[in-house]
KOLMARRO-555890 format. One record per residue: residue number from 1; residue in three letters; x negated, z, y of N, C-alpha, C in turn. Coordinates in pm, 1 decimal. Last residue first. Layout:
BEGIN
nr rest n_east n_up n_north ca_east ca_up ca_north c_east c_up c_north
NUM Ala X Z Y X Z Y X Z Y
...
This chain:
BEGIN
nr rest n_east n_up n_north ca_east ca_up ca_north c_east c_up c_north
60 Unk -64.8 -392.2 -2139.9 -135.9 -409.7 -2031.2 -66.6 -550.5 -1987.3
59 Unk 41.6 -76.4 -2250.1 81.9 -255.5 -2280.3 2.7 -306.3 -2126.3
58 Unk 56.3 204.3 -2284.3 -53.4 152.6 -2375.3 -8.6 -45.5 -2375.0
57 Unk 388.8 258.4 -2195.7 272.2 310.6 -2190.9 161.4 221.2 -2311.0
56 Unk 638.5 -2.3 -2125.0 590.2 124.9 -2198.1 443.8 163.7 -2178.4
55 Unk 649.5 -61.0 -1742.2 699.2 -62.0 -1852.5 615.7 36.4 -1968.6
54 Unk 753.6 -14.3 -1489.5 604.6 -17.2 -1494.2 580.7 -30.7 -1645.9
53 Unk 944.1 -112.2 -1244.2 951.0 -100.1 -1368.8 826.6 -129.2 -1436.6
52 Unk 993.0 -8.1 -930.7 968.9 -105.4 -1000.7 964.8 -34.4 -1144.0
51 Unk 1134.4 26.5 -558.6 1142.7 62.9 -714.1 1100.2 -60.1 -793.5
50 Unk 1296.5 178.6 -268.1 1233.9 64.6 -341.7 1180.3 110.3 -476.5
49 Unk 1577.1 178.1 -70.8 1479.9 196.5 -147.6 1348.0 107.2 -205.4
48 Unk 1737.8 298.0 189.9 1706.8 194.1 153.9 1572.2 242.8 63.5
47 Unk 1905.5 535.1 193.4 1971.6 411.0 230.6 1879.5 276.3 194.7
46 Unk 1927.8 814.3 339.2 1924.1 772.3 181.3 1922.1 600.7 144.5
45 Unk 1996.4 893.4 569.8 2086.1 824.0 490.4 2066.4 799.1 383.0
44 Unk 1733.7 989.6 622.5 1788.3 1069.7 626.1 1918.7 1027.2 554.2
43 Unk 1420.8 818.2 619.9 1538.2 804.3 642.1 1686.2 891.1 586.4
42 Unk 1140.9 913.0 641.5 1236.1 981.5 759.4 1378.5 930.9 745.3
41 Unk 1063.3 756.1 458.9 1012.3 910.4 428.6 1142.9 953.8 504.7
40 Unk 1157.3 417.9 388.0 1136.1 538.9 518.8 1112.1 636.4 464.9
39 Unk 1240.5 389.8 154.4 1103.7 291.9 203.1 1072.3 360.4 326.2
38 Unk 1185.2 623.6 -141.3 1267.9 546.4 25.6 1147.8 489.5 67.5
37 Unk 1124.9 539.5 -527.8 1078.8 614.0 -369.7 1199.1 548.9 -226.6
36 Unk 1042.5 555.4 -826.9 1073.2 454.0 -745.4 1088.7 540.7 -627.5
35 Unk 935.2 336.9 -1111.0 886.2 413.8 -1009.3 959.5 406.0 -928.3
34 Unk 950.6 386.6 -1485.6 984.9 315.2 -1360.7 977.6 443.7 -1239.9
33 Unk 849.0 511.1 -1675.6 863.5 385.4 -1714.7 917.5 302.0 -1594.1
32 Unk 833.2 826.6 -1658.2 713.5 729.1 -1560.6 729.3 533.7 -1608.2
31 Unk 1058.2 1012.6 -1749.5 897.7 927.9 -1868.9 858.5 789.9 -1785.1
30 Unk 984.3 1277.1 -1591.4 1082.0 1156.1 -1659.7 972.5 1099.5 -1725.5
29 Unk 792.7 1320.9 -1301.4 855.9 1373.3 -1386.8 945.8 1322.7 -1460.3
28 Unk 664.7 1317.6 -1049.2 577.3 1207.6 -1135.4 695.3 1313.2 -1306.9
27 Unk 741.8 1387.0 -762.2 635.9 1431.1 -873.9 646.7 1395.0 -991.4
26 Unk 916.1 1174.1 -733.0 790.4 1181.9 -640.6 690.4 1260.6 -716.5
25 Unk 1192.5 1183.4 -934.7 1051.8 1066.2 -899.1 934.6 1080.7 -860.1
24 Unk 1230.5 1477.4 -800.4 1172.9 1411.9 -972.4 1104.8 1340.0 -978.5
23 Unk 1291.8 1360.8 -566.0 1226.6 1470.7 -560.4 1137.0 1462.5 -753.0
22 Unk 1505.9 1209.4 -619.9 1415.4 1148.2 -514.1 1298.2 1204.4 -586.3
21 Unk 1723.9 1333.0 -731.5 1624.2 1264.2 -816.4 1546.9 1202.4 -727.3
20 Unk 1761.8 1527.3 -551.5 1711.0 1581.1 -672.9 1632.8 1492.3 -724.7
19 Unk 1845.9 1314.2 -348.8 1739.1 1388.7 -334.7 1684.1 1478.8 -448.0
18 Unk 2103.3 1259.9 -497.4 2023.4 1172.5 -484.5 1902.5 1207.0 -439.0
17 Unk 2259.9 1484.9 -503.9 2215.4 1452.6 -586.2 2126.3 1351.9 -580.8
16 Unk 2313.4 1508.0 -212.4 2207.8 1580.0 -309.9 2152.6 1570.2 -414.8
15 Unk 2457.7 1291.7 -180.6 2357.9 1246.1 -163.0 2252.2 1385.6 -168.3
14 Unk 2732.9 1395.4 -298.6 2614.2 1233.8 -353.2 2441.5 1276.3 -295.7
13 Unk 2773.0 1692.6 -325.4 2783.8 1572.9 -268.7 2673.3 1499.9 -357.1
12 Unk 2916.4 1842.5 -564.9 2860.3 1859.5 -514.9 2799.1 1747.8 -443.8
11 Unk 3186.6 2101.3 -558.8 3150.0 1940.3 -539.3 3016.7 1932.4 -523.7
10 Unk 3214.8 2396.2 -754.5 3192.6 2339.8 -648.1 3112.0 2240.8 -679.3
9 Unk 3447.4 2668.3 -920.6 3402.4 2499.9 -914.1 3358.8 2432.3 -790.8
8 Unk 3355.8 2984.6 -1028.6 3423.4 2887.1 -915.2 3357.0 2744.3 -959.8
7 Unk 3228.4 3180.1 -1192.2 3312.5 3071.5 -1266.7 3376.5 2976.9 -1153.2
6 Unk 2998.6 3286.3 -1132.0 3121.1 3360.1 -1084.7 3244.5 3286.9 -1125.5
5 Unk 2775.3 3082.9 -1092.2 2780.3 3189.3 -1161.1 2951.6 3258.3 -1219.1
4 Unk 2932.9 2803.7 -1064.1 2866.8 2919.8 -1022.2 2890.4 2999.7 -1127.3
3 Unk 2960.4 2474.2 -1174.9 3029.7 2592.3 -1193.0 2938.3 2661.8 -1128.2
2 Unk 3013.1 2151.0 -1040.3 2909.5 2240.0 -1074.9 3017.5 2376.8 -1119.4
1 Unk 3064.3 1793.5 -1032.9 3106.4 1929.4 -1009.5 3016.5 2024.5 -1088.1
């Protein structure tokens, strides 16, 4: 749940929230210790992903 400006309370669905962090991921924002993306661009359900764990910085 969110507040407005105006002090009202509004829901805010799942799967915006799940495009916020789509959207984070894609430009490269967080601390890049894992990657992760839809395996469709076009899939509109949100529904199938993919993702890896690129671990700490400077470990080869």
């Amino acid at each position: 749940m969110k507040k407005t400006p105006a002090g009202e309370v509004v829901i805010v669905p799942r799967n915006f929230k799940l495009l916020e962090e789509l959207e984070r991921s894609e430009k490269g924002h967080g601390d890049m210790a894992i990657s992760f993306g839809l395996v469709d661009t076009s899939d509109t359900f949100l529904s199938d992903w993919n993702g890896g764990i690129l671990g700490p910085p400077g470990v080869r």
